[in-house]
C-alpha positions, 0 to 999 in steps of 0.5 A: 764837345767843348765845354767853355763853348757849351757854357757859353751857348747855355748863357747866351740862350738863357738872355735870349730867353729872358729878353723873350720873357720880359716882352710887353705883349699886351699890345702886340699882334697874335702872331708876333706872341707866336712867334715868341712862344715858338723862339722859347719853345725851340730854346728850352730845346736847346737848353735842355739838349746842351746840358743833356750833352754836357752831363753825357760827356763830362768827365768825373 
């Protein structure tokens, strides 16, 4: 795995993450807040399988 490319990954779905998070849902349909929840709920999973890749793999 490459390092800079796994980086890069990571701060690309914490913004995806954050624009997610800062939604005004107050007016948006059930399943559009869905929808959401379930595109964070696969990004924390990503999240958490890059950095679990990158602890595993680095180099000390």
């Amino acid at each position: 795995m490459d390092l800079v490319e796994a980086k890069k990954n990571l701060e690309s779905l914490h913004q995806d993450k954050e624009k997610l998070q800062s939604l005004n849902h107050l007016n948006s349909t059930f399943q559009f807040k869905q929808a959401c929840q379930h595109r964070i709920h696969d990004i924390d999973k990503q999240i958490n399988n890059i950095q679990r890749n990158i602890k595993r793999y680095a180099r000390p």
